[in-house]
LUMSELUM-612569 format. One line per field, with one value per residue: residue number from 0; residue in one letter; x, y, z of N, C-alpha, C in turn. Coordinates in steps of 0.02 Angstrom, whole numbers, padded with zeros to 5 digits. Layout:
N
seq	(NUM; ...) $
type	(A; ...) $
nx	(X; ...) $
ny	(Y; ...) $
nz	(Z; ...) $
cax	(X; ...) $
cay	(Y; ...) $
caz	(Z; ...) $
cx	(X; ...) $
cy	(Y; ...) $
cz	(Z; ...) $
# end
This chain:
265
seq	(0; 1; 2; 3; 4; 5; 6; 7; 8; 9; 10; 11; 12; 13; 14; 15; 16; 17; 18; 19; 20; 21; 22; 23; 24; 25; 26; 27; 28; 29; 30; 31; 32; 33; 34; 35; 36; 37; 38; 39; 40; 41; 42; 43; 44; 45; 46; 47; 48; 49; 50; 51; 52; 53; 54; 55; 56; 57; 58; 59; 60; 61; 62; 63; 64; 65; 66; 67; 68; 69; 70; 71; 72; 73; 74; 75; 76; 77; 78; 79; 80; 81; 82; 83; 84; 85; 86; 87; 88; 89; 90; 91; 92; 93; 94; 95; 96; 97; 98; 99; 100; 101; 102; 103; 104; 105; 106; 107; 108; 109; 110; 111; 112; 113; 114; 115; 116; 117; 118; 119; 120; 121; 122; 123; 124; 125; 126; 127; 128; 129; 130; 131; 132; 133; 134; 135; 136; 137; 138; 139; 140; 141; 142; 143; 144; 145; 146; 147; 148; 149; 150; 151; 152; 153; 154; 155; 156; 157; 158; 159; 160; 161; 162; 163; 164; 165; 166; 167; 168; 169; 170; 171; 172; 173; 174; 175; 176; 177; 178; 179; 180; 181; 182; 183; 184; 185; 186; 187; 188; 189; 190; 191; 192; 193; 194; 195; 196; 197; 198; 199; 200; 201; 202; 203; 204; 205; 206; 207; 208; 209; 210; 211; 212; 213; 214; 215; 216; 217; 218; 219; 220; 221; 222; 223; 224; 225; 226; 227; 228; 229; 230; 231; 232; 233; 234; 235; 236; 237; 238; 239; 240; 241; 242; 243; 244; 245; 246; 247; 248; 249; 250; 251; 252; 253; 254; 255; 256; 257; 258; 259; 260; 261; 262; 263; 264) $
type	(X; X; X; X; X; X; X; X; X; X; X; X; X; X; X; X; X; X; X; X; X; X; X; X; X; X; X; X; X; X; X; X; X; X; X; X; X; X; X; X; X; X; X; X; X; X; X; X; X; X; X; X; X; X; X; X; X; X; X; X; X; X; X; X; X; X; X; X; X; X; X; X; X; X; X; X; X; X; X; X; X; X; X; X; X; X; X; X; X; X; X; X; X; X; X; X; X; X; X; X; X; X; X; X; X; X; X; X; X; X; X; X; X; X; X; X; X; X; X; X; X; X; X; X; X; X; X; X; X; X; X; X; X; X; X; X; X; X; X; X; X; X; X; X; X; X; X; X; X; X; X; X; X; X; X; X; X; X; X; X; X; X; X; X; X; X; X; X; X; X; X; X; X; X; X; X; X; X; X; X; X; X; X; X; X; X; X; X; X; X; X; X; X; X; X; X; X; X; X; X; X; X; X; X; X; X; X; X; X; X; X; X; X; X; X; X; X; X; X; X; X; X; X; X; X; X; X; X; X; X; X; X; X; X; X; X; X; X; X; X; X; X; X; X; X; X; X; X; X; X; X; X; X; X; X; X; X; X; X; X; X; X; X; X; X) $
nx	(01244; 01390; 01442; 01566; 01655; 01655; 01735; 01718; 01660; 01672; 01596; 01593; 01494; 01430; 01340; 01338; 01437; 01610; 01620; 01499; 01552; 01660; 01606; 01526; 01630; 01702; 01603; 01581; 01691; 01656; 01641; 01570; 01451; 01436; 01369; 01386; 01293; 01210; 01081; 00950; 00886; 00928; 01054; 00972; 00939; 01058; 01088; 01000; 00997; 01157; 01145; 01048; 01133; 01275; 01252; 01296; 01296; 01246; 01213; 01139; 01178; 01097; 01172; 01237; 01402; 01475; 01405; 01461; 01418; 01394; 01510; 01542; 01437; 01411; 01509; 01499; 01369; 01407; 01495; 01414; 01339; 01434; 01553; 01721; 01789; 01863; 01914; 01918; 01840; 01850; 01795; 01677; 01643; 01675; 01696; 01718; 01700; 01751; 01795; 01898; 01881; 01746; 01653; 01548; 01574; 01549; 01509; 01647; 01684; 01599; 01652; 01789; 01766; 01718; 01768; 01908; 01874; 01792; 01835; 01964; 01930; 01825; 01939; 02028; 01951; 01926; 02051; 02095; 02031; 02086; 02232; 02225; 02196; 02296; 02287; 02206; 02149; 02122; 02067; 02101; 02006; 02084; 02164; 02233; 02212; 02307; 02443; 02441; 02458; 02292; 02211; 02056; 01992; 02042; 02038; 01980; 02095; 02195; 02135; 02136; 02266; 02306; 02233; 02350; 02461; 02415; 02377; 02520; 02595; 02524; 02502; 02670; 02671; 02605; 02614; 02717; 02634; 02534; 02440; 02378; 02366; 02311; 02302; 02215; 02225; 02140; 02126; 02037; 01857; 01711; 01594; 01463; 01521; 01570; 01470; 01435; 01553; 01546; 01611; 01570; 01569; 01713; 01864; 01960; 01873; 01800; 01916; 01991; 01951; 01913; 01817; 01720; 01717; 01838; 01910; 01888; 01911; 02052; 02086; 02061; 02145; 02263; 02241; 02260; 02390; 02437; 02490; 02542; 02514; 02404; 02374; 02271; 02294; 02388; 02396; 02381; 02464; 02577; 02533; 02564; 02709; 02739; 02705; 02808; 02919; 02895; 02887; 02798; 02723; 02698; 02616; 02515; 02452; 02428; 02331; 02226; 02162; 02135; 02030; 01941; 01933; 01798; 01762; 01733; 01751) $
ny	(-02524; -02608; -02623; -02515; -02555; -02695; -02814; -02897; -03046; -03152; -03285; -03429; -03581; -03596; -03662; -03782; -03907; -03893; -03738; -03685; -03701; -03641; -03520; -03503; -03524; -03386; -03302; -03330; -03242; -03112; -03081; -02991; -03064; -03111; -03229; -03398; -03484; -03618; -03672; -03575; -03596; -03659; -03574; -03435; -03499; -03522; -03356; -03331; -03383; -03363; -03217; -03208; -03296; -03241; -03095; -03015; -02953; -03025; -03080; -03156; -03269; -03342; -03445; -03530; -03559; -03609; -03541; -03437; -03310; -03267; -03241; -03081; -03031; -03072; -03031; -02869; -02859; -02889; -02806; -02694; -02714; -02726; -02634; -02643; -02803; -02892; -03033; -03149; -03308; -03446; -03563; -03642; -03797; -03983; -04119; -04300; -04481; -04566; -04663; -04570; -04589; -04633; -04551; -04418; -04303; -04149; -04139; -04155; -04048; -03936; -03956; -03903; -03784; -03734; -03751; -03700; -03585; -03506; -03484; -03420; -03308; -03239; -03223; -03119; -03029; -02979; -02969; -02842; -02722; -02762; -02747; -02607; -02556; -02604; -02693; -02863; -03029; -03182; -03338; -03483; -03623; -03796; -03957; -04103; -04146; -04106; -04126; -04221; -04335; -04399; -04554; -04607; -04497; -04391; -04279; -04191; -04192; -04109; -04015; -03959; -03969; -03842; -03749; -03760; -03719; -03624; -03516; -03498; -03456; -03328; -03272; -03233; -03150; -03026; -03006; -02919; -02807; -02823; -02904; -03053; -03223; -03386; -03547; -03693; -03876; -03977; -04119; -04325; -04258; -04272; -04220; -04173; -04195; -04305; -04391; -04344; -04375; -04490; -04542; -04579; -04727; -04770; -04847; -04731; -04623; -04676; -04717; -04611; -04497; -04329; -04184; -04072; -03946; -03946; -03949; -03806; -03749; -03752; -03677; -03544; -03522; -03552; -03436; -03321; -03326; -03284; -03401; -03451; -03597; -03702; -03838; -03956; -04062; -04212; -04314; -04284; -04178; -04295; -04352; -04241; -04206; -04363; -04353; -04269; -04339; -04474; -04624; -04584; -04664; -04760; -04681; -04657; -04783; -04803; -04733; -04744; -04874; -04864; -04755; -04843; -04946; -05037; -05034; -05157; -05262) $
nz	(01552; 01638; 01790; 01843; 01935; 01924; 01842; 01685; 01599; 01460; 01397; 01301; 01230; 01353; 01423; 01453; 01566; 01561; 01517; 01565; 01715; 01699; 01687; 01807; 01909; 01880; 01897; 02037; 02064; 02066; 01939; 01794; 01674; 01511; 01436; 01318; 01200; 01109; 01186; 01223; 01345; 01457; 01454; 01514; 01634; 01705; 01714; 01795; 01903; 01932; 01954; 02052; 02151; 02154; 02140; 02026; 01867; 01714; 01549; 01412; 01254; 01136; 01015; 00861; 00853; 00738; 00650; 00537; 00503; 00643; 00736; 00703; 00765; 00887; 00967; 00940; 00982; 01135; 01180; 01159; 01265; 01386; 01341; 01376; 01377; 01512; 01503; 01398; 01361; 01266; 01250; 01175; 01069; 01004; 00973; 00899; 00885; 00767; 00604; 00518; 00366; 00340; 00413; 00432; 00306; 00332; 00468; 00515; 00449; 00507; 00641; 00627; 00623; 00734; 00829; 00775; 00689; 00733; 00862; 00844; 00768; 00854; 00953; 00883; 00873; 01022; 01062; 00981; 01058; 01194; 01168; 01136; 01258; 01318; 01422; 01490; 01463; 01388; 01378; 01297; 01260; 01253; 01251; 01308; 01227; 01111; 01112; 01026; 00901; 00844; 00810; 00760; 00802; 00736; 00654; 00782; 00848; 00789; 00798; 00920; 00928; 00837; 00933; 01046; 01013; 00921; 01043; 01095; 01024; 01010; 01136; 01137; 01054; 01110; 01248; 01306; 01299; 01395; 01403; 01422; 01344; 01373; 01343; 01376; 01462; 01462; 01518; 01493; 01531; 01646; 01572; 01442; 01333; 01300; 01290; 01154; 01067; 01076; 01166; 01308; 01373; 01333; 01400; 01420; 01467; 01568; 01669; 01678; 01703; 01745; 01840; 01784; 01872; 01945; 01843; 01809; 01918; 01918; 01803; 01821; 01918; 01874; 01760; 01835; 01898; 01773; 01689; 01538; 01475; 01544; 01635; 01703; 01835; 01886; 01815; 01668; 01675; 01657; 01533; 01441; 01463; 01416; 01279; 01236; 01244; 01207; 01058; 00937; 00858; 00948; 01054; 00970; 00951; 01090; 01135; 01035; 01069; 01196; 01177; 01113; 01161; 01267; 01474; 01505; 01424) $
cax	(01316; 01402; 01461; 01617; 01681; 01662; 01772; 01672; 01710; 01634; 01623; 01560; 01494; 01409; 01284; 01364; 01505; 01678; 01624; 01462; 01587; 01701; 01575; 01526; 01694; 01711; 01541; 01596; 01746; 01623; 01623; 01479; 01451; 01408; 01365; 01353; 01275; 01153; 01031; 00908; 00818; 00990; 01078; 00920; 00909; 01101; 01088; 00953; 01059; 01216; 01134; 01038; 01185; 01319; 01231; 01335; 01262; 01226; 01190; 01166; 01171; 01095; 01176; 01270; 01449; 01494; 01392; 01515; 01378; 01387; 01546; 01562; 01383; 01411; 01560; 01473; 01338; 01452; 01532; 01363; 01315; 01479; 01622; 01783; 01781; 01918; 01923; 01896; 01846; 01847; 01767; 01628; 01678; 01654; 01731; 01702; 01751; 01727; 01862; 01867; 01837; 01676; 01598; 01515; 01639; 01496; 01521; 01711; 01685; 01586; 01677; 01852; 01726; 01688; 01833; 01966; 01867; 01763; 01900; 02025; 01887; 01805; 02020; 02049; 01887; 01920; 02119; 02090; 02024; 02144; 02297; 02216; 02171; 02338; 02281; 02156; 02158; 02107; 02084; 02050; 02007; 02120; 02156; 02300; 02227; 02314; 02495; 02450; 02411; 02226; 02173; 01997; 01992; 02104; 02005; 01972; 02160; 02205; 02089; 02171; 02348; 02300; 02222; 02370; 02505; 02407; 02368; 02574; 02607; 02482; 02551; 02729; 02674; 02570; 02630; 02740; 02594; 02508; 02371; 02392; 02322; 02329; 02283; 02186; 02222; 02112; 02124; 01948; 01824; 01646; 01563; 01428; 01559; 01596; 01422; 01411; 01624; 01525; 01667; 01553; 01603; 01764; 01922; 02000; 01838; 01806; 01945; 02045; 01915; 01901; 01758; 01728; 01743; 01900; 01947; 01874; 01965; 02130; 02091; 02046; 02212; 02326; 02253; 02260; 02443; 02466; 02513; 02532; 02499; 02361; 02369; 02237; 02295; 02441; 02395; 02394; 02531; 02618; 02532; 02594; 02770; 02759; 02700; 02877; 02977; 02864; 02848; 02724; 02680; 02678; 02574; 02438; 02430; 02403; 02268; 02184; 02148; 02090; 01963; 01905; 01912; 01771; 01790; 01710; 01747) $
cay	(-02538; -02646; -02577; -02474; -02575; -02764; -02833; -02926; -03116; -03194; -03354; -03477; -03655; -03594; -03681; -03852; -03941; -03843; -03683; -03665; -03699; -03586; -03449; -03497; -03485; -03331; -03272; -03328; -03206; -03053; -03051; -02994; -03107; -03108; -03311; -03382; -03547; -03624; -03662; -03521; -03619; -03667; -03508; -03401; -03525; -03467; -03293; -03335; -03429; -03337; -03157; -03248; -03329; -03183; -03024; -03009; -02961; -03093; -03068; -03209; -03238; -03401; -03445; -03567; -03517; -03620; -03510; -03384; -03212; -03248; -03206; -03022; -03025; -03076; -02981; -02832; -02865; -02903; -02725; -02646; -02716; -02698; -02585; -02675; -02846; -02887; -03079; -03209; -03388; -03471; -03633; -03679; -03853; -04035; -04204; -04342; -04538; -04622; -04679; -04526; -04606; -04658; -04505; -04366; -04231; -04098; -04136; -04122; -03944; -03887; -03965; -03850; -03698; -03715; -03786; -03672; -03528; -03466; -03462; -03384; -03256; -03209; -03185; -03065; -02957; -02948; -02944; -02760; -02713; -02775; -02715; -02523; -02560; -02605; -02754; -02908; -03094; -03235; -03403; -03523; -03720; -03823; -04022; -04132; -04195; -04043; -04145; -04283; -04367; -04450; -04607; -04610; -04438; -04363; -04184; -04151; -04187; -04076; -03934; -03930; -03948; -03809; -03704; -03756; -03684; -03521; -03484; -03515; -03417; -03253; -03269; -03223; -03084; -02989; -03019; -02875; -02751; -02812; -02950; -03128; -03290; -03447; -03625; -03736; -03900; -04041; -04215; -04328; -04228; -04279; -04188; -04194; -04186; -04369; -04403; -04333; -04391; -04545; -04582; -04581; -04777; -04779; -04828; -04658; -04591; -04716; -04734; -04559; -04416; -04270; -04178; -03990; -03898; -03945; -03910; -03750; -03710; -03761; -03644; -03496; -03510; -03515; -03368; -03256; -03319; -03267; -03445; -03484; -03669; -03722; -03904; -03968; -04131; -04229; -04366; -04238; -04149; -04337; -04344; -04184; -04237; -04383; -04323; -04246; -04414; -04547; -04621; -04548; -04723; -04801; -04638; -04647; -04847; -04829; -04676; -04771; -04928; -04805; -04739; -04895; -05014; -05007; -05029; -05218; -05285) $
caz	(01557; 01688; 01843; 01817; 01978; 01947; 01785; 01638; 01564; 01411; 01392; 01245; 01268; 01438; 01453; 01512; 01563; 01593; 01494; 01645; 01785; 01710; 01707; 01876; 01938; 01858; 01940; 02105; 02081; 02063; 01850; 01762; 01628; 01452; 01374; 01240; 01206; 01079; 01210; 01268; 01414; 01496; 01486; 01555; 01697; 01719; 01699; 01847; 01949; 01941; 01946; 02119; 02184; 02170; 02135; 01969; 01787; 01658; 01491; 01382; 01173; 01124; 00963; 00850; 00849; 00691; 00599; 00534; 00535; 00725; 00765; 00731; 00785; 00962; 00974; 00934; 01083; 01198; 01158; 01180; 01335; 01424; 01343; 01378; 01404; 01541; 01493; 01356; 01365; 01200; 01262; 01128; 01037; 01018; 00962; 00868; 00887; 00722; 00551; 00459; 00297; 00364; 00456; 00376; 00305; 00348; 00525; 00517; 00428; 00563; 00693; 00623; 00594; 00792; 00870; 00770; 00671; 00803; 00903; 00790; 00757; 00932; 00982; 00871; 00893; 01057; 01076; 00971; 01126; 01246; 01146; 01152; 01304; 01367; 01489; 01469; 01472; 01325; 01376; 01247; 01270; 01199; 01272; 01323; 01147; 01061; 01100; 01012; 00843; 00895; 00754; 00754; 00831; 00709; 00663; 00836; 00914; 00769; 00801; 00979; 00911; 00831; 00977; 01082; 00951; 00920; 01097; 01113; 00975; 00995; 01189; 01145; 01004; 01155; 01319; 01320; 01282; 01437; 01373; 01414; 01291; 01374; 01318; 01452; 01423; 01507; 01504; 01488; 01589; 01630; 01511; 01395; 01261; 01307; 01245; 01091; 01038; 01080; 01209; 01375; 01382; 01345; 01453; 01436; 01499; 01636; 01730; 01684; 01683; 01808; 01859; 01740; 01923; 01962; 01766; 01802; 01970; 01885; 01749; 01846; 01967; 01808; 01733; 01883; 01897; 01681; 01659; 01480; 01471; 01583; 01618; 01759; 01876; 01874; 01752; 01618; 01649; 01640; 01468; 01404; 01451; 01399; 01216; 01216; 01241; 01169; 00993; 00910; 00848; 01019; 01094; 00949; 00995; 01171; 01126; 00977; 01111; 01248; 01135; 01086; 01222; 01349; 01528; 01544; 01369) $
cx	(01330; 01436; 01533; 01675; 01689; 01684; 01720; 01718; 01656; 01671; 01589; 01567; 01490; 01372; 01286; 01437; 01562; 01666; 01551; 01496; 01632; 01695; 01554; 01575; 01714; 01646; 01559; 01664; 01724; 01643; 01566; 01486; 01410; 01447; 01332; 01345; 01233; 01086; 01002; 00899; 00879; 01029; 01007; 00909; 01006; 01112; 01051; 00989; 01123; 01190; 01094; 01091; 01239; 01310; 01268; 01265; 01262; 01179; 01212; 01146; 01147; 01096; 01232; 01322; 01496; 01482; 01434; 01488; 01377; 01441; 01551; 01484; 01370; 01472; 01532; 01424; 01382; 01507; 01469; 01351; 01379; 01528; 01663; 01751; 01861; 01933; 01883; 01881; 01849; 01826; 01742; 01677; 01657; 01707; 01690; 01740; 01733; 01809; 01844; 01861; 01786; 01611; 01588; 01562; 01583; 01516; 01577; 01718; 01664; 01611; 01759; 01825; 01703; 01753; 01904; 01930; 01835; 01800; 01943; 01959; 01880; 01906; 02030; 02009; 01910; 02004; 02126; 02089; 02060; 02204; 02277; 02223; 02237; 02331; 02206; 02178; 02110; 02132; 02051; 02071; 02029; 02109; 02227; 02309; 02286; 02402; 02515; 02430; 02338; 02197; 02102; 01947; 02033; 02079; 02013; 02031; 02185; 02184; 02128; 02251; 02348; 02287; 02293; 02439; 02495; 02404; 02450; 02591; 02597; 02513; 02604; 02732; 02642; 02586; 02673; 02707; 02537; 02429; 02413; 02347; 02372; 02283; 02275; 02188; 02209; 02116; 02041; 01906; 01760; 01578; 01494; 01466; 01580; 01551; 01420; 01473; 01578; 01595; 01646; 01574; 01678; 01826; 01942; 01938; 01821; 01848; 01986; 01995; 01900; 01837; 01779; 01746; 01782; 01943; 01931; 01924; 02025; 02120; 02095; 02123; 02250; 02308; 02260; 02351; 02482; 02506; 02493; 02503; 02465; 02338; 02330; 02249; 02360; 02466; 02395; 02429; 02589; 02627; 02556; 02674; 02792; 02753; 02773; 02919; 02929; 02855; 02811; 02686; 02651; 02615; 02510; 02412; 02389; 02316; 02204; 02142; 02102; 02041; 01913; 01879; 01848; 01783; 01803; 01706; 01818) $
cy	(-02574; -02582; -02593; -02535; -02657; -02785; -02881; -02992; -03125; -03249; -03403; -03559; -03640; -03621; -03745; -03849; -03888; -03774; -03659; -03655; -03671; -03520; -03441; -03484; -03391; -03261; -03256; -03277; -03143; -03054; -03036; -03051; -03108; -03192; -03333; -03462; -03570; -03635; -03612; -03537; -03615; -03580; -03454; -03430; -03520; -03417; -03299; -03363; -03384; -03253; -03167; -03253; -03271; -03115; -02985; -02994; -02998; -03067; -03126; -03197; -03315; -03421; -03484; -03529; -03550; -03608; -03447; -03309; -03206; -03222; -03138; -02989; -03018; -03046; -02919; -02814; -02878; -02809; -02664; -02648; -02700; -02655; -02635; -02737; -02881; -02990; -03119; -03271; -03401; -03558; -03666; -03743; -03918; -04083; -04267; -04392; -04564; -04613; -04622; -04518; -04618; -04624; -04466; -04325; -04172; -04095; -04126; -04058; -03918; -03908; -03911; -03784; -03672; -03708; -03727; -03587; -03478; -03430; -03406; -03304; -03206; -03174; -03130; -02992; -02919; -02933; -02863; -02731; -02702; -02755; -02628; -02501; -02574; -02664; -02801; -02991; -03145; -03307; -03450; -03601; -03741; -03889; -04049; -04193; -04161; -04083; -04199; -04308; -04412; -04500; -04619; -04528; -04385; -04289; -04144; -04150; -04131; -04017; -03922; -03923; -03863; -03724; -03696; -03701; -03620; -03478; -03452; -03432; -03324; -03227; -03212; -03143; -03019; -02986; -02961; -02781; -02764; -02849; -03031; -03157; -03353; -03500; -03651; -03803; -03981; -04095; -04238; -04284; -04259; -04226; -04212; -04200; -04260; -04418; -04409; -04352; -04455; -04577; -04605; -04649; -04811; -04794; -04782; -04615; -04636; -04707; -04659; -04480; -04387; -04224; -04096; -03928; -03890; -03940; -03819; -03688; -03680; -03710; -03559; -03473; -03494; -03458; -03309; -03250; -03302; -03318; -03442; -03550; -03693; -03785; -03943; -04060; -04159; -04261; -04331; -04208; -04197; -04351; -04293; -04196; -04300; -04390; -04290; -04296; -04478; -04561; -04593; -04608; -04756; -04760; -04653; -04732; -04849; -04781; -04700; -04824; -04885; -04788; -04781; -04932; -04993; -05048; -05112; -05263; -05316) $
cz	(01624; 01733; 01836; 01881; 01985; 01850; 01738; 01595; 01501; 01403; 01348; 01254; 01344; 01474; 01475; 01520; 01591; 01570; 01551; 01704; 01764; 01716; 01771; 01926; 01948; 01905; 01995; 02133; 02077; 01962; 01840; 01714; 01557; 01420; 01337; 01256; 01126; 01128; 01250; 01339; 01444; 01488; 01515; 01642; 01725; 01723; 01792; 01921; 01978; 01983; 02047; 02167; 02199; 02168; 02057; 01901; 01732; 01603; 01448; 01289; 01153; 01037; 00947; 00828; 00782; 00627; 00590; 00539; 00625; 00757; 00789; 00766; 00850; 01000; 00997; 01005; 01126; 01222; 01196; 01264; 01393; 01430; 01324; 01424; 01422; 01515; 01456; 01369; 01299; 01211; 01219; 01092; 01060; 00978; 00928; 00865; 00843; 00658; 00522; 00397; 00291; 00397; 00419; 00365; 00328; 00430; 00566; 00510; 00485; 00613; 00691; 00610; 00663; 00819; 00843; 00742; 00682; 00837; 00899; 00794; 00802; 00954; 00945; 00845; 00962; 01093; 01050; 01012; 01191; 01227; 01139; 01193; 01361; 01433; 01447; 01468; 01423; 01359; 01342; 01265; 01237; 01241; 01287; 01250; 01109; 01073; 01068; 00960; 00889; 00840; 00784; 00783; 00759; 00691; 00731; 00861; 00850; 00783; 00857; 00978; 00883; 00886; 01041; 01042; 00942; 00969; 01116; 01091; 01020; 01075; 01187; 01090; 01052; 01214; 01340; 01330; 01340; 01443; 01386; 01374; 01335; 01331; 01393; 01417; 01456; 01501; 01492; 01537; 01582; 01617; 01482; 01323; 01255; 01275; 01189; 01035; 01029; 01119; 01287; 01408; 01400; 01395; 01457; 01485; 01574; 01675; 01727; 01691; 01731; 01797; 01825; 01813; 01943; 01907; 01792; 01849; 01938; 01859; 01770; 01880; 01930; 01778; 01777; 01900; 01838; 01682; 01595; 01447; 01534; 01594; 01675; 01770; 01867; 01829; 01688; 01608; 01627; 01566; 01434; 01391; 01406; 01303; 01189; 01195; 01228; 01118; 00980; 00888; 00903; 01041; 01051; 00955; 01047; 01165; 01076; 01047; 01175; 01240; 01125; 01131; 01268; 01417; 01552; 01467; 01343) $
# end
C-alpha cells in the first residue's frame, strides 16, 4: 500500500507528451503514481526516473485503453495497489487528419472507444470512490478542439466536444459533494500526437504550439485552484472566446486551412 501520508494520481497516456509531464508534475508535488500506457519499456524507465528523482511510488499498467476488458481491469489494480485514489487524469487519446470518407472507419471506432469510452468509463469507476469518499479530483483531456466543428478532423474535435461538455456537465452534478471534474483544454502542443494526426507540419502546429510542460504546469495550477475549465496560454483562451462569437462557417474555414497548409508551401 502507498504511504498513508503522500496522496495518489493516475494517469493514462503516460508515457509521452502532456500525460508524462503531467505525471511528472504530479511527482514533483510528492504523488505516488499509478500509469498507464501501452508501452512497457517507457513507462518502467518512468517508474525509474520518477521513483529516483522524487522518492515517490510508481506503479505502472502497460495496456491498450481502447480495449474495453481494460478498463474495469485497470481500475481494479489501481484499487489494489493504492486504496483511494486522490486524483484522475484521463489523458490517453489521439487524432486523426484525413476526409472522413476516405480514412478507415476502424480507426475512427477506436479513436471514440479511446478518446470518449475510456474516459467515460475510467470517470465513473473512480468518481464511486470520490463521492463515498467525500473529496477527490478528475481531470480529463479535452482541447481548444472540443469548441469547435474541425473538417478534416471532424471525429476527433467531436470526441473533445464531447469530453469538454461531460466534464462541464458531471462538474455541476458533484461539486457540492466535494469532488471536482475539470476539462484541460490545450491548444497545438508539441507532442507526439502531432505525428501520428499527421499534423507535425502543419501551420497550426508550426507557428501556434506550446511545449506539454507548460500544458502540464497550467493544468496542475487550475486543479489545485478547482478550476472547472482549464485553458493553458493566452492564444487559446482567445480561441475559446472566440468560438463563442465567430461563424461557425468562418471558424471551420480558418481551422480547415490551418490543418492543411504547411508552413513553406
Amino acid at each position: 500500500m502507498a504511504n498513508e501520508k503522500r496522496p495518489v494520481a493516475f494517469v493514462t497516456g503516460a508515457s509521452m507528451g502532456i500525460g508524462y509531464e503531467l505525471a511528472r508534475e504530479l511527482a514533483g508535488h510528492q504523488y505516488d503514481l499509478f500509469l498507464v500506457a501501452r508501452s512497457r519499456d517507457l513507462l518502467e524507465e518512468h517508474k525509474t526516473r520518477f521513483e529516483k528523482e522524487f522518492g515517490v511510488r510508481v506503479v505502472t499498467a502497460a495496456m491498450d485503453l481502447s480495449e474495453r476488458v481494460s478498463w474495469e481491469n485497470v481500475y481494479q489494480q489501481a484499487r489494489e495497489e493504492f486504496g483511494f485514489v486522490d486524483i484522475v487524469v484521463n489523458n490517453a487519446g489521439f487524432g486523426l487528419c484525413a476526409p472522413f470518407g476516405e480514412a478507415d472507419l476502424a480507426t475512427f471506432l477506436n479513436m471514440i472507444d479511446l478518446n470518449i469510452s475510456a474516459l467515460t468509463a475510467l470517470t465513473h469507476h473512480f468518481l464511486h470512490d470520490m463521492l463515498a469518499a467525500g473529496r477527490g479530483k478528475i481531470l480529463n483531456v479535452a482541447s481548444v478542439a472540443g469548441f469547435f466543428p474541425g473538417p478534416y478532423m471532424a471525429v476527433y474535435y467531436a470526441t473533445k466536444a464531447y469530453v469538454v461538455n461531460f466534464s462541464l456537465a458531471l462538474n455541476y452534478e458533484v461539486k457540492s459533494r466535494g469532488v471536482l471534474v475539470s476539462a484541460l483544454c490545450p491548444g497545438p502542443t508539441r507532442t507526439h500526437f502531432g505525428e501520428r494526426a499527421g499534423l507535425q507540419d502543419s501551420l497550426l502546429f508550426t507557428l501556434m504550439a506550446s511545449t506539454p510542460s507548460a500544458v502540464a504546469r497550467a493544468a496542475y495550477r487550475g486543479l489545485m485552484r478547482n478550476r472547472t475549465l482549464i485553458v493553458p496560454g493566452l492564444l487559446n483562451k482567445l480561441s475559446v472566446l472566440t468560438a463563442r462569437i465567430a461563424p461557425r462557417s468562418l471558424a471551420m474555414g480558418v481551422i480547415s486551412w490551418m490543418q492543411l497548409k504547411k508552413l513553406n508551401s
